[in-house]
C-alpha positions in Angstrom: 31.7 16.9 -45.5 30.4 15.6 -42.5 33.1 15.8 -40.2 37.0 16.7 -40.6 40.2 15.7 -39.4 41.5 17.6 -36.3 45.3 16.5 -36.6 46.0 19.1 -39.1 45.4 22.0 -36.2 47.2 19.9 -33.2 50.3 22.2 -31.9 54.0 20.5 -32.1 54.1 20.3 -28.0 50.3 19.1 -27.8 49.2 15.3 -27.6 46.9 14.0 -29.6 45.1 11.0 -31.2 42.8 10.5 -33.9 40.2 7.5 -36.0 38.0 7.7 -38.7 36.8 3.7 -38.7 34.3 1.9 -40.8 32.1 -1.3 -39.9 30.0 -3.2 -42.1 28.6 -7.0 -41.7 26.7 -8.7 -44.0 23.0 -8.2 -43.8 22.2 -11.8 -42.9 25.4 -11.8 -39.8 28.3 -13.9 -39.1 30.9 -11.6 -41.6 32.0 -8.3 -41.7 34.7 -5.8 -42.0 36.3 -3.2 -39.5 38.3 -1.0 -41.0 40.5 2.2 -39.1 42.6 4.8 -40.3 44.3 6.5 -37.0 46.5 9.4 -35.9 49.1 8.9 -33.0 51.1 12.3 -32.2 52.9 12.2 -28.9 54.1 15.8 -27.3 56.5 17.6 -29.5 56.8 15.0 -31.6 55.7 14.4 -35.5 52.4 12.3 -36.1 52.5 8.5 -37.0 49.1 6.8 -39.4 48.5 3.5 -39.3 45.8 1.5 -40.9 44.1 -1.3 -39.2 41.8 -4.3 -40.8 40.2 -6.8 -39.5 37.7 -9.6 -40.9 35.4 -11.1 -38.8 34.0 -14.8 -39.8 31.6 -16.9 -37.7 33.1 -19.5 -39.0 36.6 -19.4 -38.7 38.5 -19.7 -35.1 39.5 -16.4 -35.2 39.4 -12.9 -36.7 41.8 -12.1 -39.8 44.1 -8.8 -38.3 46.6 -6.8 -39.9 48.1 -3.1 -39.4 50.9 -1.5 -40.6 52.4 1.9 -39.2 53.7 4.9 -41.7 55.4 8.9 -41.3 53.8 11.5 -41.1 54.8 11.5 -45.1 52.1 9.1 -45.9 49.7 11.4 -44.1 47.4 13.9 -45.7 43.8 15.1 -45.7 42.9 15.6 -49.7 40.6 18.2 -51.1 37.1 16.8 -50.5 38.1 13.8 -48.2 38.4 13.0 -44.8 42.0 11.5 -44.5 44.4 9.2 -47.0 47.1 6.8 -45.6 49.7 5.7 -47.8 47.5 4.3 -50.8 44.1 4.2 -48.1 41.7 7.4 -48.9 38.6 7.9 -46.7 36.2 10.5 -48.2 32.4 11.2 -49.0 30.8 7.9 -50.5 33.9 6.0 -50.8 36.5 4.2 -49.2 39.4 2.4 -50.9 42.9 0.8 -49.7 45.2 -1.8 -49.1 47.6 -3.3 -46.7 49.8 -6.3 -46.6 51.9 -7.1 -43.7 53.2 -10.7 -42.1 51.0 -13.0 -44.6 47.9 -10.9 -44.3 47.0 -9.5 -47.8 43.9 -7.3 -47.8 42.0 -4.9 -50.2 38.9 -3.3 -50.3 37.3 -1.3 -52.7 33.8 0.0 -51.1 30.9 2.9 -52.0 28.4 3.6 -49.0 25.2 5.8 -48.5 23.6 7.1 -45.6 20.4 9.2 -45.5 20.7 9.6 -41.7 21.8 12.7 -40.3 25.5 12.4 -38.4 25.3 11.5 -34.9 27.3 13.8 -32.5 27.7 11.7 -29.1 27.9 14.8 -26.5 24.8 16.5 -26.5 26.2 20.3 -26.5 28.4 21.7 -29.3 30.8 23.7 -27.1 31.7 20.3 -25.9 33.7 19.1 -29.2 35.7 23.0 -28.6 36.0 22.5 -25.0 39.4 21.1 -23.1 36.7 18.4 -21.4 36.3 16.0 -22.0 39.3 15.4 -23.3 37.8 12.4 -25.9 35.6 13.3 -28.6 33.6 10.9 -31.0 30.9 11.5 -33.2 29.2 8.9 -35.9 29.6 11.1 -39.3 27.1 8.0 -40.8 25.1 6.4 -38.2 23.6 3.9 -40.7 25.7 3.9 -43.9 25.1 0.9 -46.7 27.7 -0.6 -48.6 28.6 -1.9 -51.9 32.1 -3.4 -53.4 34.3 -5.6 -52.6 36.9 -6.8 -49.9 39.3 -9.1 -50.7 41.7 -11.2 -48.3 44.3 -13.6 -49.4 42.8 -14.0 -52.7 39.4 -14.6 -51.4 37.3 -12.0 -52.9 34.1 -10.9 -50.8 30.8 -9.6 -52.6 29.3 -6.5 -50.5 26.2 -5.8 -51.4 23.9 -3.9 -49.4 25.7 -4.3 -46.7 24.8 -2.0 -43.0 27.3 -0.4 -41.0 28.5 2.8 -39.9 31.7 5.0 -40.1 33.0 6.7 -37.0 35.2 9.4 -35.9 36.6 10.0 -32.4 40.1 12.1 -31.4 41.3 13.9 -28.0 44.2 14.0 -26.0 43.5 10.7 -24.4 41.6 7.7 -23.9 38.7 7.0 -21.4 40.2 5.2 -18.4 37.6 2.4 -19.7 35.2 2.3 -22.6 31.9 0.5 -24.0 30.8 0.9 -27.7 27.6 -0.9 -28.7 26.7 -0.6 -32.7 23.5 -1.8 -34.3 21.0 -1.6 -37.5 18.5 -2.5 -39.3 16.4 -4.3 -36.4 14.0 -7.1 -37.5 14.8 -5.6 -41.3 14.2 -1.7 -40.7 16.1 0.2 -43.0 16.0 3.3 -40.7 16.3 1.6 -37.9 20.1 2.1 -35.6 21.9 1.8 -32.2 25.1 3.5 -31.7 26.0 4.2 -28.1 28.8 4.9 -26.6 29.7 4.9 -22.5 33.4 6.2 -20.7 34.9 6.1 -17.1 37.3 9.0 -16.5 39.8 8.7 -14.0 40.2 11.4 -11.9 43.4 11.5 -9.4 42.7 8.0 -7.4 38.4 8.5 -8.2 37.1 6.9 -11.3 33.6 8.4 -12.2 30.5 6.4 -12.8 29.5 5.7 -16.2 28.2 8.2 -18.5 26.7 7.3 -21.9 25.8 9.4 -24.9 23.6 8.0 -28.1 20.5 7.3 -30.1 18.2 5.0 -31.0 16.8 5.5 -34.6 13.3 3.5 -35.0 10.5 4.0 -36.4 11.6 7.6 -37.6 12.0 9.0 -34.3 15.6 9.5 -32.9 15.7 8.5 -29.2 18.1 10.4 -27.4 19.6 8.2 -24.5 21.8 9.0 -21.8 23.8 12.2 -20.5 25.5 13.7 -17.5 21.8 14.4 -15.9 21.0 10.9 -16.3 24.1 9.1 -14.7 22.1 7.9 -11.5 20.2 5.7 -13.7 22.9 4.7 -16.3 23.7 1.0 -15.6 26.5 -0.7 -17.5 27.4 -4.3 -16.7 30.5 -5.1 -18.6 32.6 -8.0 -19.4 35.6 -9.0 -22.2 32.9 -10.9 -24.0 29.8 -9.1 -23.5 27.8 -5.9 -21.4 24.1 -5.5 -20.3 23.1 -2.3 -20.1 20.1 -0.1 -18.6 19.8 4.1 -21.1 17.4 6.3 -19.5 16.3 8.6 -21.9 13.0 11.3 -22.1 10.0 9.2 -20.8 12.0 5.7 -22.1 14.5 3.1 -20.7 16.0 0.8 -23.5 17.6 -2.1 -21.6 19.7 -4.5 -23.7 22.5 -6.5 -23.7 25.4 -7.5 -26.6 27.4 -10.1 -26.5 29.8 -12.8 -28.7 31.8 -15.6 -28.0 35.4 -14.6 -27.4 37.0 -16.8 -29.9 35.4 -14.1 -32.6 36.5 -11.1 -30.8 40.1 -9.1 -32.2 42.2 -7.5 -29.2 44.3 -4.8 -29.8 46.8 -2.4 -27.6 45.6 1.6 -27.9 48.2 3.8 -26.8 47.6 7.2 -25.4 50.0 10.3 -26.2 51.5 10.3 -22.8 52.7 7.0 -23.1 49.9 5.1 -21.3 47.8 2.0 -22.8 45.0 0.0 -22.9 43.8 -3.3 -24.1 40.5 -3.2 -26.3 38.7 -6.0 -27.5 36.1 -5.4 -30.7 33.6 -8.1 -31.9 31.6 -6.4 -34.9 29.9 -9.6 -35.8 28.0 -9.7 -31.7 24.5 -10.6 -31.0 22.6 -7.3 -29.9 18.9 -7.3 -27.5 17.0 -4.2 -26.8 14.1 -3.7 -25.1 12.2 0.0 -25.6 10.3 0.8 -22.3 8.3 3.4 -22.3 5.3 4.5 -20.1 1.6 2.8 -21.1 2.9 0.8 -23.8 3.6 -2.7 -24.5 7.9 -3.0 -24.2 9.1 -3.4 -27.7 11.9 -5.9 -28.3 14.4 -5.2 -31.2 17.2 -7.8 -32.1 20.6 -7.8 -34.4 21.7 -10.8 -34.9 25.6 -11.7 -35.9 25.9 -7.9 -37.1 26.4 -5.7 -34.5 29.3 -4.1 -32.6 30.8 -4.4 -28.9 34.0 -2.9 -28.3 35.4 -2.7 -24.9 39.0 -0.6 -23.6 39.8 -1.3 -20.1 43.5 -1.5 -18.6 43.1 -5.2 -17.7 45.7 -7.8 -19.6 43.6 -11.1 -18.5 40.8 -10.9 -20.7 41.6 -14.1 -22.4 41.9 -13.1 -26.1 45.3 -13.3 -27.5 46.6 -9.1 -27.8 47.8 -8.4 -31.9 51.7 -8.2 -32.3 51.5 -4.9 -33.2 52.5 -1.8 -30.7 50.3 1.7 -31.1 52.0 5.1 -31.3 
């Protein structure tokens, strides 16, 4: 077991929320899967589960959505898994559910391995125990391969070999605004991953700058980018549609930029436990550049094409992509 679920241990008056989420995209780009499992408790108040799936296809005008909400009934964490929702289980190696809701009929039936270690974002472990910060998120498989099936409306899809990752993030509420950026297998590197992940706290009426936690996986080394001491020279330029971005780490900058049209991203409303929300857009099928800079050698330029994953949550409404029907919490 690589991580566990925290709701279980959540007090009746505490807040909390909680996702275990899994992407994969077909090796070659342009289709994949993202597939969530959440918690939503709200003070004093019993916990809600949904499950979320969406189906990203270049070639459609829009991503396939669907979620459906369920009592704290349909909620459990199973001997030797991670969490089960209604009919949904999550656990070690496998991952199998459905949902149907509002003409959206979806299945999938997957297996995945991952010989990478897990990725814990905050670079101290008395930070996952401490009050602050107050979100927590760790990558239980950084660079997980896939196998089964996912079938939508009767179209059954083949997944074989397929990269991805599975994530897990929980607190007692969201980042005032967000940046996940996702990536593997550059130019056909098994080994090879990018999973950062950058927040602005709100503080009274003072937002802080930027601070960003992950690794870059190449080559056998794991690059540790970002952190509170390198804020000064964390840059992250983002947009609904795309972000360039500057991660200092030891003796190496990785500068890069991820991007997709908008017409391929899903938009969503996340609610925190106190009642307050955000809009966040997720493209898991975007276009990912990174360059490596590091002192007396030749930058090295790494590329995902169609298979990597921008997610953005910010409190704007005008971001142009048409917000899912469905309310959170």
């Amino acid at each position: 077991m690589r991580t566990e679920a925290r709701f279980p241990g959540v007090g009746l008056k505490a807040g909390h929320y909680e996702s275990f989420y899994i992407k994969a995209t077909r090796p070659e780009g342009g289709l994949g899967v993202w597939i969530r499992h959440t918690i939503h408790k709200r003070p004093r108040a019993a916990p809600t589960a949904s499950l979320w799936f969406t189906l990203f296809d270049a070639e459609a005008d829009a991503p396939v959505a669907a979620k459906s909400t369920y009592p704290d009934t349909e909620l459990s964490t199973p001997s030797g898994a991670y969490i089960r929702i209604d009919g949904a289980v999550l656990e070690p190696g496998r991952a199998q559910g459905e949902i149907a809701v509002e003409g959206v009929d979806a299945r999938w039936d997957l297996s995945f391995e991952d010989d990478a270690e897990p990725l814990r974002h905050l670079p101290y472990g008395w930070m996952y125990r401490a009050p602050l910060p107050r979100t927590k998120f760790l990558s239980p498989y950084p660079n997980a391969t896939y196998r089964g099936a996912v079938v939508l409306d009767g179209r059954e899809i083949a997944v074989d070999g397929w990269p991805g990752m599975i994530g897990h993030n929980w607190g007692a509420e969201h980042a005032e605004r967000w940046a996940w950026v996702e990536g593997a297998r550059f130019d056909g590197e098994q080994g090879s991953y990018f999973d950062i992940a950058a927040g602005q706290i709100k503080i009274g009426g003072w937002t802080t700058p930027w601070v960003a936690n992950g690794v870059l996986a190449l080559d056998g080394e794991e690059i540790r980018l970002g952190g509170l001491d390198k804020v000064r020279s964390t840059e992250i330029d983002d947009s609904p549609s795309g972000c360039a971005f500057a991660l200092p780490g030891k003796n190496v900058t990785v500068r890069g930029r991820v991007s997709s049209e908008p017409r391929k991203f899903v938009a969503w409303r996340y609610a925190d436990p106190d009642g307050g929300e955000h809009n966040t857009l997720n493209c898991s099928i975007s276009d990912l550049e990174l360059t490596v800079e590091r002192a007396g050698r030749e930058p090295q330029r790494l590329r995902a094409s169609g298979t990597a994953a921008y997610e953005i949550g910010m409190k704007e409404t005008d971001h142009g992509v048409p917000v899912q029907p469905w309310a959170d919490g």
